[in-house]
C-alpha positions in Angstrom: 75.5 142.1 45.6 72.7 139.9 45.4 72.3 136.3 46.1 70.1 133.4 46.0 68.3 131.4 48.7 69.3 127.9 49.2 66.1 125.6 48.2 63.5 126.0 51.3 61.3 123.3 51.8 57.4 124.5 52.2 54.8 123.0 54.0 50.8 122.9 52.8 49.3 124.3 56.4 45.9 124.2 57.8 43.6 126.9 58.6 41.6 126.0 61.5 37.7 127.7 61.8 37.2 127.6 65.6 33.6 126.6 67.4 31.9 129.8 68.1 28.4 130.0 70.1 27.2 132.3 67.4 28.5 130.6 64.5 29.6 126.9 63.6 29.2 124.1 66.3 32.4 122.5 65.0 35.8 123.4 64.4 36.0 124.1 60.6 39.3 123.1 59.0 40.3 124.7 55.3 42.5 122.8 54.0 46.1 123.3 51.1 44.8 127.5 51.3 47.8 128.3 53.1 51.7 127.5 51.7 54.6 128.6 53.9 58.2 128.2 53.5 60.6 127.3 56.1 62.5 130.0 58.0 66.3 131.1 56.5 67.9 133.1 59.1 71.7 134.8 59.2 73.9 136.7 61.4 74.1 140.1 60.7 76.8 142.9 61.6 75.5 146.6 62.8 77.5 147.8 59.6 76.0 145.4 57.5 72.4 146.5 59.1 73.8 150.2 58.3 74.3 149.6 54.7 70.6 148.1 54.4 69.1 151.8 55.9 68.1 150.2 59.0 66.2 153.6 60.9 70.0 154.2 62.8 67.9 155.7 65.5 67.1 152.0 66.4 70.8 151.3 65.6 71.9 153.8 67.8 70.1 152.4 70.6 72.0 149.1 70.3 75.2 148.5 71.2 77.8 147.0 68.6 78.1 143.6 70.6 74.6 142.6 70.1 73.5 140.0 68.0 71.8 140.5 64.6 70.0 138.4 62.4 67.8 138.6 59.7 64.7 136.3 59.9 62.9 135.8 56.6 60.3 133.3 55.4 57.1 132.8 53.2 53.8 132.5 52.8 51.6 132.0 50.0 47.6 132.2 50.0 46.0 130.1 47.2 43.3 129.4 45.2 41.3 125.9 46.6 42.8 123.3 44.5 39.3 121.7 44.7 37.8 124.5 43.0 36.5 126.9 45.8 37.0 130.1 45.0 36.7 131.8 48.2 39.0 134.5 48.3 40.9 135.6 51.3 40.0 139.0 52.9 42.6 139.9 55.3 45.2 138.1 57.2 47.8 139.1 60.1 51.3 137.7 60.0 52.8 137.8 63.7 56.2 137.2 65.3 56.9 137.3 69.1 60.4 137.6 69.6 62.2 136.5 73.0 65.3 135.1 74.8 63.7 133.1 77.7 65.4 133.4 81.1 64.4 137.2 81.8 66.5 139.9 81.1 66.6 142.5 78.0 64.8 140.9 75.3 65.0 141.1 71.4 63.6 143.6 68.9 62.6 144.1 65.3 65.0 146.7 63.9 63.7 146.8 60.5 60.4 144.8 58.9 60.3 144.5 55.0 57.5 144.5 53.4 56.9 147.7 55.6 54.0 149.7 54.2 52.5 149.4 50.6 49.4 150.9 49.3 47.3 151.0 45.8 44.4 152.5 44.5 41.5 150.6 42.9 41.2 151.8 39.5 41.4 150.8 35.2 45.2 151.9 35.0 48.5 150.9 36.4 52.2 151.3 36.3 55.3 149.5 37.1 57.3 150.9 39.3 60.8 150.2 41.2 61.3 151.1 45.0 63.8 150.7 47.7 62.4 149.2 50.8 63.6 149.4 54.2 66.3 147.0 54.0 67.4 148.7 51.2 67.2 146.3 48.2 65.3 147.7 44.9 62.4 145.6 43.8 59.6 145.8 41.1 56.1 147.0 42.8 52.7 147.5 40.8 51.4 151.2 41.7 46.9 151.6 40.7 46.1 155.2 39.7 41.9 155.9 39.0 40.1 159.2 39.0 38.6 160.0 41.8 39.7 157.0 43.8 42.0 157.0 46.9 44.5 154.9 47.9 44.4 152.3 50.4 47.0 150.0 52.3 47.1 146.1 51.5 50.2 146.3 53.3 51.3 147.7 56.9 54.2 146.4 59.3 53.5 147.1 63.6 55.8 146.8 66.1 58.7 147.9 64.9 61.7 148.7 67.8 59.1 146.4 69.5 59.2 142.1 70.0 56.3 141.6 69.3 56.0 143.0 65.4 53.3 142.0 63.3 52.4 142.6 59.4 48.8 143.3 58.2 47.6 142.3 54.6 44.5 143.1 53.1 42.4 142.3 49.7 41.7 145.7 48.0 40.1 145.6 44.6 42.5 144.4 41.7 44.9 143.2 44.5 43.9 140.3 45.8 45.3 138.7 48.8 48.0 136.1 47.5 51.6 135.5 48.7 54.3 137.7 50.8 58.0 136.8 51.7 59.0 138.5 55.1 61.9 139.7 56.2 62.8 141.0 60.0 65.9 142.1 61.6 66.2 141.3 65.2 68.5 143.0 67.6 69.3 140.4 70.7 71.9 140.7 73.8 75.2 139.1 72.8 74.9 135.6 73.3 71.4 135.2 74.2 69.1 131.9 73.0 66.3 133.9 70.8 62.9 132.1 69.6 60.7 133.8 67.4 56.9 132.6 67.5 54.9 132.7 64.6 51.3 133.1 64.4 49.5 133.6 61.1 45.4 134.0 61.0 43.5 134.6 58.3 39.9 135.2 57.1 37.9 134.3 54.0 34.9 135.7 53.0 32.1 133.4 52.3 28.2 134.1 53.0 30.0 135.2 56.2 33.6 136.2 57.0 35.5 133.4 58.4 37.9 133.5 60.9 40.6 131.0 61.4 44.2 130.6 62.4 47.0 128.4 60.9 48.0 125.3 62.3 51.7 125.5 62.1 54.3 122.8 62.9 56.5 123.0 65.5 59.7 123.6 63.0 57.4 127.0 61.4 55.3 127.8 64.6 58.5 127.9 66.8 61.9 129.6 65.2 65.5 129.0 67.2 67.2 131.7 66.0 70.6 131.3 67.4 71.0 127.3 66.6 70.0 127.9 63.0 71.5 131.2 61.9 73.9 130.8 58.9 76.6 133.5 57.9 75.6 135.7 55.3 76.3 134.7 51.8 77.7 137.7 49.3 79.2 139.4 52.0 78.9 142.7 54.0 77.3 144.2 51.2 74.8 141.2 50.6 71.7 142.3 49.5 68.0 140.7 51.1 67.5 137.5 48.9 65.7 137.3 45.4 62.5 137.5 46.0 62.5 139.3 49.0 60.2 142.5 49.4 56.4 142.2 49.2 53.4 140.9 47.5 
């Protein structure tokens, strides 16, 4: 059973070029490049994580009691509204999961997008696969002699707190937007904050290296205080619109 997000409100972000002795003398800021949405987050059950095909080795490993959630949000890289048409090369999407006060901290059980590839090429197909968290979604699969293909797409970190997703331009898939999805195992009744960091480069004369400047309310995610219950149900699938690029 599927079900619709609620309308998120998204925030234009900054991409900030630091000072570097061998490159600019100033800090560098790119400005309305970077879109991301506000985080949705809701309690999960271990069934519920169960009937998404979370690995149930990391399920086993977990006890029943814990805390679930599933932590999903946005981003979006655009063209320069001002005409600059500077595309974006790579970018890394982390999250840095914790409950502060010590003790056993939280973990990714399951990261969607988790791996995606394609292959530079004249030809294409449609296809539809089931990701990790188990909802079926429309992908775009390149097929060219002689070619090979190559990951845009790769999720780190899984089972760890710290996971992080790699995207990357290939030819005829240019770097534009990705929802994410994690879900995080946490001791019963624990705070849990999830810090985001997103960096990005574009390629100019030069590749440029920045990092987004994030608001508090994107950069720094209370889990616990805003976790909803899960519309549709045990059997709830990820939101519309969840999955990848």
């Amino acid at each position: 059973m599927s079900y619709e997000l609620p309308p998120l409100t998204t925030y234009d972000v900054d991409l900030v070029v630091p000072a570097t002795l061998q490159g600019n003398t100033t800090e560098e800021r790119i400005r309305r490049r970077l879109t991301v949405t506000e985080p949705y987050v809701v309690r999960q059950t271990i069934e519920q994580l169960h009937e998404r095909g979370v690995n149930p080795a990391l399920l086993a490993a977990s006890s029943p009691h814990d805390d679930y959630f599933l932590l999903m949000f946005g981003c979006a890289f655009r063209p320069d509204p001002d005409g600059d048409s500077v595309p974006f090369k790579d970018a890394h999407i982390g999250i840095r999961l914790e409950s502060p006060g010590g003790g056993r901290q939280p973990v990714a059980l399951a990261m969607s997008p988790d791996t995606a590839s394609a292959a530079s090429g004249n030809s294409f197909r449609i296809a539809v696969s089931l990701p990790l968290l188990g909802v079926a979604e429309p992908s775009v699969e390149y097929a060219g002699d002689g070619t090979r293909e190559e990951q845009h797409t790769t999720a780190y970190g899984l089972g760890s707190s710290n996971p992080e997703w790699l995207l990357r331009e290939l030819p005829g898939h240019p770097l534009t937007g990705v929802w994410l999805t994690v879900a995080v195992c946490a001791p019963t009744g624990s705070p849990v904050v999830a810090e985001v960091i997103v960096a990005a480069s574009l390629r100019r004369m030069k590749v440029l290296r920045s990092r987004a400047e994030l608001p508090p309310r994107l950069h720094t995610i209370d889990l616990t205080s805003i976790a909803q219950p899960l519309p549709g149900g045990p059997s709830g699938a990820l939101p519309h619109g969840a999955g990848g690029q």
